[in-house]
LOLO-817215 format. One record per residue (C-alpha): residue number from 1; chain; x, y, z. Coordinates in Angstrom, 3 decimals, padded with zeros to 6 digits. Example, Ala and Ser with C-alpha at 12.3 -4.5 7.8 and 13.67 -1.06 7.14 Angstrom:
BEGIN
+-----+-----+----------+----------+----------+
! seq ! mol !        u !        v !        w !
+-----+-----+----------+----------+----------+
!   1 !   A !  012.300 ! -004.500 !  007.800 !
!   2 !   A !  013.670 ! -001.060 !  007.140 !
+-----+-----+----------+----------+----------+
***
This chain:
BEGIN
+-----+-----+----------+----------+----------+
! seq ! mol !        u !        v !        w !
+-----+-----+----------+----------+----------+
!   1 !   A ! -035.938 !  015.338 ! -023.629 !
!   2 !   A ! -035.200 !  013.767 ! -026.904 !
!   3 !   A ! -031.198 !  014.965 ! -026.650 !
!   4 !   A ! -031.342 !  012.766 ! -023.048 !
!   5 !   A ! -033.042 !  009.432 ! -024.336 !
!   6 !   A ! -030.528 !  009.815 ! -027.265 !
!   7 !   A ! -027.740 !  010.033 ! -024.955 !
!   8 !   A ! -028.835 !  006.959 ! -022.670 !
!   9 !   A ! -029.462 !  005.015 ! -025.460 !
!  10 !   A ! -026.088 !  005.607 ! -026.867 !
!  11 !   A ! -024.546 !  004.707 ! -023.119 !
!  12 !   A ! -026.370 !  001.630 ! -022.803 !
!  13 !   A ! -024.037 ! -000.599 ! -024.641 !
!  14 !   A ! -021.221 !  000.894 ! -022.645 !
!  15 !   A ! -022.801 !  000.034 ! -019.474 !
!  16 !   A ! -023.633 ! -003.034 ! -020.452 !
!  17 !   A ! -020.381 ! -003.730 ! -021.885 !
!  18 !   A ! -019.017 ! -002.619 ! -018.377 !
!  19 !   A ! -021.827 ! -004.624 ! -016.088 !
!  20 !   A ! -020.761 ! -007.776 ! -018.450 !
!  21 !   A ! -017.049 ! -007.666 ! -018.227 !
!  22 !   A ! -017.309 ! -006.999 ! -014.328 !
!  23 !   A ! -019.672 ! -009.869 ! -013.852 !
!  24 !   A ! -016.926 ! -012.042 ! -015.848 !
!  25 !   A ! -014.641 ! -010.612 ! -013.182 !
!  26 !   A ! -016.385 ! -011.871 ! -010.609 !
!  27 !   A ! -017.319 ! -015.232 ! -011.708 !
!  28 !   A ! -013.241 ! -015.652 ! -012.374 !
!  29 !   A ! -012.011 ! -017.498 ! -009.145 !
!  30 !   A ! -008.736 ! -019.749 ! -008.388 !
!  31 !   A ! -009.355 ! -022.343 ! -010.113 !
!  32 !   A ! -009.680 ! -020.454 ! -013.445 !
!  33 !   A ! -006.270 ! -018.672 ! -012.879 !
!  34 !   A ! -004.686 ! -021.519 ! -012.230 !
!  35 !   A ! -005.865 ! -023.510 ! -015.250 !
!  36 !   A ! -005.029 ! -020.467 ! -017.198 !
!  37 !   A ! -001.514 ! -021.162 ! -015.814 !
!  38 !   A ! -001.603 ! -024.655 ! -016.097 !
!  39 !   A ! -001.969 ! -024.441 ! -020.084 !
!  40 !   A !  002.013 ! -023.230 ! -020.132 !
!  41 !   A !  004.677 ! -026.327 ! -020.318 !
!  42 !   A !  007.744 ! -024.404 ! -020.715 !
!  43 !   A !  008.488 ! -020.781 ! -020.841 !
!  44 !   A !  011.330 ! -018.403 ! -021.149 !
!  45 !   A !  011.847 ! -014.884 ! -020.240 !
!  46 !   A !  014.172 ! -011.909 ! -019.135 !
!  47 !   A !  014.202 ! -010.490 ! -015.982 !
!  48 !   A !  015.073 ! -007.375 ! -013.973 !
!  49 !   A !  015.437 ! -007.496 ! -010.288 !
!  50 !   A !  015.330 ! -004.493 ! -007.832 !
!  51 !   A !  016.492 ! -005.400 ! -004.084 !
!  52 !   A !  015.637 ! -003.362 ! -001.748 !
!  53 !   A !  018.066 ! -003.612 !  001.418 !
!  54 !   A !  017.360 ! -002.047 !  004.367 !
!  55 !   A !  021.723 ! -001.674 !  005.008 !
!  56 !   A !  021.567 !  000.013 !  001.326 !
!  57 !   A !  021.295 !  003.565 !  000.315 !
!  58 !   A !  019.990 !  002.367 ! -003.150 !
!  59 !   A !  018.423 ! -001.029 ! -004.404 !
!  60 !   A !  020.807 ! -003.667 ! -006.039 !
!  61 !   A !  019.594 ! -004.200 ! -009.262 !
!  62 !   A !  020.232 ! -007.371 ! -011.408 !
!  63 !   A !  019.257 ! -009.034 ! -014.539 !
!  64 !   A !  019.065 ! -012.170 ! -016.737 !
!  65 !   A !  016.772 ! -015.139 ! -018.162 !
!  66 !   A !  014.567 ! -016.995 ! -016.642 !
!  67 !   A !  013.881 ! -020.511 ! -018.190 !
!  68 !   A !  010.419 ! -022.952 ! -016.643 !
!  69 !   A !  009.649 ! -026.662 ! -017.572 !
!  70 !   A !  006.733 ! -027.938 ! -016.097 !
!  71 !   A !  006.377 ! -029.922 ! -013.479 !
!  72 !   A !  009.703 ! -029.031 ! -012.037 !
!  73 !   A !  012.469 ! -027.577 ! -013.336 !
!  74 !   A !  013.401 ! -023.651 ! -012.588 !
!  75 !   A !  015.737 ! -021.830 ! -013.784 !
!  76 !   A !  017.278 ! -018.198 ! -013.256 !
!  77 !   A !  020.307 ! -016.762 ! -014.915 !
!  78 !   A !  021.512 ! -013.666 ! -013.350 !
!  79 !   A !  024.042 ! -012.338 ! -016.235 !
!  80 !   A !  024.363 ! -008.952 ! -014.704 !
!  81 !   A !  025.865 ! -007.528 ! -012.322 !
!  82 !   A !  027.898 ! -010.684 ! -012.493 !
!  83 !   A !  026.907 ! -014.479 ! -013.671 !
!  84 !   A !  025.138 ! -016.787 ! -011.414 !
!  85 !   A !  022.695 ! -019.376 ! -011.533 !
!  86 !   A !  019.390 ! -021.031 ! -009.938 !
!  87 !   A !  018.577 ! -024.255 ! -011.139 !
!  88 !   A !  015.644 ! -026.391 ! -009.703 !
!  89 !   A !  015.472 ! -029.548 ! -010.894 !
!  90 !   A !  012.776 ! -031.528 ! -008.301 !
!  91 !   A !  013.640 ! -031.173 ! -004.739 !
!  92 !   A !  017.164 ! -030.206 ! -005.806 !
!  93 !   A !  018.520 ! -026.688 ! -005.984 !
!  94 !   A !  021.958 ! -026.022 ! -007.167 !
!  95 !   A !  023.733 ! -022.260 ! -006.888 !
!  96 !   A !  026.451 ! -022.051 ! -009.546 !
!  97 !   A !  028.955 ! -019.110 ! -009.453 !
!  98 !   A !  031.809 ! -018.528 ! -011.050 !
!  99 !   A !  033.815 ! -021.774 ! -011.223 !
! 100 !   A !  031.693 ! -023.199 ! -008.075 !
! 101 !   A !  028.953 ! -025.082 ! -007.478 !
! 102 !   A !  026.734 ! -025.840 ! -004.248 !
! 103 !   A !  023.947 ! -027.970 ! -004.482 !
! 104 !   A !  020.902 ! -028.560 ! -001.694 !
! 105 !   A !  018.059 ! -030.704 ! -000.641 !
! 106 !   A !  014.683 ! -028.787 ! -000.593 !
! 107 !   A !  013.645 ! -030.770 !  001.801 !
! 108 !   A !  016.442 ! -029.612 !  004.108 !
! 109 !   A !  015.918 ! -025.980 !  004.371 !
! 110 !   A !  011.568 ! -025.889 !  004.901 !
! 111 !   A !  012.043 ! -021.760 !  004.171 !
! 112 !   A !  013.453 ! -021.853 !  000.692 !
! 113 !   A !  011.664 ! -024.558 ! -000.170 !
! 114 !   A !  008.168 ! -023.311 !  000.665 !
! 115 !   A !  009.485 ! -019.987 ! -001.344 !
! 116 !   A !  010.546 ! -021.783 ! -004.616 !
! 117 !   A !  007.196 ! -024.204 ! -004.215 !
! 118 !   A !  004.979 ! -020.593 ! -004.320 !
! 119 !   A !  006.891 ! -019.779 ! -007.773 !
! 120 !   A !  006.603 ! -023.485 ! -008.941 !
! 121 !   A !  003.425 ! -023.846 ! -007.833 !
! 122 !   A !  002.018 ! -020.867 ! -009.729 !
! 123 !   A !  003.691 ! -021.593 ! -012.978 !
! 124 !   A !  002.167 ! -024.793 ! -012.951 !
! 125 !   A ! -001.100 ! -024.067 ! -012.051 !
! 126 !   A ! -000.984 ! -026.215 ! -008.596 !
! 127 !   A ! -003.440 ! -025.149 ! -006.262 !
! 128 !   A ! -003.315 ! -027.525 ! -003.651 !
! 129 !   A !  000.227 ! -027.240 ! -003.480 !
! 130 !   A !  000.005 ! -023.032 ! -003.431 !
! 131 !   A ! -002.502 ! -023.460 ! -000.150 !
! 132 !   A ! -000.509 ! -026.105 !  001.476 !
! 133 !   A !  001.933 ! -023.322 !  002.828 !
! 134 !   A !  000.033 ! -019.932 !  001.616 !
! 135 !   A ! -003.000 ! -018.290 !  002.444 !
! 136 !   A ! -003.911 ! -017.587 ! -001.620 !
! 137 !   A ! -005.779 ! -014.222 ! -002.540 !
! 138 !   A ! -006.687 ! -013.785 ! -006.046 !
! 139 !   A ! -007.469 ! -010.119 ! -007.101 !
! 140 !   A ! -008.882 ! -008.627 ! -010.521 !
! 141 !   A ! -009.315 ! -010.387 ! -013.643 !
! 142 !   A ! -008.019 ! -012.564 ! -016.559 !
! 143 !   A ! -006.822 ! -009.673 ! -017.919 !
! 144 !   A ! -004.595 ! -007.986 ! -015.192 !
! 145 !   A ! -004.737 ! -009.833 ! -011.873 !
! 146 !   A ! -002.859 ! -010.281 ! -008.597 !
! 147 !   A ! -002.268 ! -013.634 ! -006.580 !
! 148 !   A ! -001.247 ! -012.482 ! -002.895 !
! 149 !   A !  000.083 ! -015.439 ! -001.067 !
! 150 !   A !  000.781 ! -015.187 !  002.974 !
! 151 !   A !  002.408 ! -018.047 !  004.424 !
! 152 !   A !  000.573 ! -020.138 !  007.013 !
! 153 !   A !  003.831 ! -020.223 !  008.817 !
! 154 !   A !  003.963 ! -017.360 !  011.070 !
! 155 !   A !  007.799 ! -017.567 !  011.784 !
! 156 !   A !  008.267 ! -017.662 !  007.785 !
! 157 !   A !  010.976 ! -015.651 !  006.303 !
! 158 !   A !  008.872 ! -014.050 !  003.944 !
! 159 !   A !  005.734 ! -012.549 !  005.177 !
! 160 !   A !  004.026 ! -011.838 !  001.762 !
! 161 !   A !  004.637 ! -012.706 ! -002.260 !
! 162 !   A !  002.400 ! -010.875 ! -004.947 !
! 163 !   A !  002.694 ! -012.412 ! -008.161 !
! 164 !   A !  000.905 ! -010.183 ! -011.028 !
! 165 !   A !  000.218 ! -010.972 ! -014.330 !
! 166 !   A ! -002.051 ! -010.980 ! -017.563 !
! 167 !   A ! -003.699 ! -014.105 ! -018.346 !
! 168 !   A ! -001.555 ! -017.500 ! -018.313 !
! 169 !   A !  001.608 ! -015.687 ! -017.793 !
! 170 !   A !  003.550 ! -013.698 ! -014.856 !
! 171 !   A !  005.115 ! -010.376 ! -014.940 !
! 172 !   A !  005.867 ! -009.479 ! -011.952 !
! 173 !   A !  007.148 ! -011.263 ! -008.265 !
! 174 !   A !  006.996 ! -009.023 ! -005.636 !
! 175 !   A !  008.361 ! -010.475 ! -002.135 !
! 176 !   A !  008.513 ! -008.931 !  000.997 !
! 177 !   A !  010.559 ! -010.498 !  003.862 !
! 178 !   A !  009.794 ! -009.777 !  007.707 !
! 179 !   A !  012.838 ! -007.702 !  008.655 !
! 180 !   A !  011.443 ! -005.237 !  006.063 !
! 181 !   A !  013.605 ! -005.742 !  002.943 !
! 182 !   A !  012.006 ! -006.847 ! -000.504 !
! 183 !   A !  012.798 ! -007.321 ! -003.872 !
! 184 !   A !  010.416 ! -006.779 ! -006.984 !
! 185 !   A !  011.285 ! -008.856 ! -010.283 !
! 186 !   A !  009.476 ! -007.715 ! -013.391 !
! 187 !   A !  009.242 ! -010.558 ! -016.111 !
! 188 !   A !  009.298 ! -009.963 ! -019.895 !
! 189 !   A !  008.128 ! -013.050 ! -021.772 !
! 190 !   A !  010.799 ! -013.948 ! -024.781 !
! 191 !   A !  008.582 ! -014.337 ! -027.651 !
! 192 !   A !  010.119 ! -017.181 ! -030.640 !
! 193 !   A !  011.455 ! -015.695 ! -033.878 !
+-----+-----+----------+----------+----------+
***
């Protein structure tokens, strides 16, 4: 009998360690991630891309940098397979390969804009903006969570985006598009000498 209280009394901190951090769990909403997010500016990171085509034996993998200013500004430098660039500045999105250049209006093409806004959005903590277009589900906590976004639109390109990460930053973009192809990006954070 003695052996038993012992070994209760010993668990006790456990369990309450483990009642405590799930109760912080599930007092962490929205609003929390997205001030966690908010407290990022700028960031820059590597990235690896997987796309997964349904034409395609095999995904198409790429890689590169990834550079964020808040409020705006987006930025995605493939460097392999070959160079290319994303850059977001505002409503304005210009595609750079090789020698040429092809800028658009946001505003012109609702799809890709409602796409890039999700990925703004989120870096910047914006949750009015996320919930404009997406239907926003926030799973697990500070410390490893998932933001599932569903578009409002029901003739959207994309059907879903899950954006995971740990605490104020992302590591991973998931996106699935209706016609059954996706792509997954995992995101390393470039840490300052």
């Amino acid at each position: 009998m003695n052996s038993i209280r012992r070994f209760l009394h010993a668990l006790a901190p456990c369990l309450a360690a483990s009642f405590f951090s799930c109760a912080a769990a599930a007092d962490w909403q929205l609003p929390d991630l997205m001030k966690l997010l908010a407290e990022t500016p700028a960031g820059h990171a590597t990235f690896v891309e997987q796309k997964f085509i349904g034409m395609l034996d095999k995904p198409v993998e790429s890689s590169g940098e990834l550079s964020f200013t808040a409020p705006d500004e987006l930025e995605k430098r493939t460097l392999k397979p070959r160079p290319e660039a994303l850059i977001l500045k505002g409503d304005e999105l210009t595609l750079e390969r090789g020698k040429r250049s092809m800028k658009m209006s946001l505003q012109e093409h609702p799809d890709i804009a409602a796409f890039v806004e999700s990925i703004r959005a989120t870096l910047v903590g914006d949750q009015r903006a996320l919930e404009r277009v997406w239907k926003v589900q926030l799973d697990g906590a500070p410390a490893r969570w998932s933001l599932v976004l569903t578009p409002l639109n029901a003739n959207a390109i994309v059907a879903k985006i899950r954006i995971d990460g740990v605490r104020g930053e992302v590591r991973q973009i998931d996106i699935e598009q209706r016609d059954g192809d996706h792509s997954i990006m995992t995101i390393s954070k470039v840490v300052a000498p």
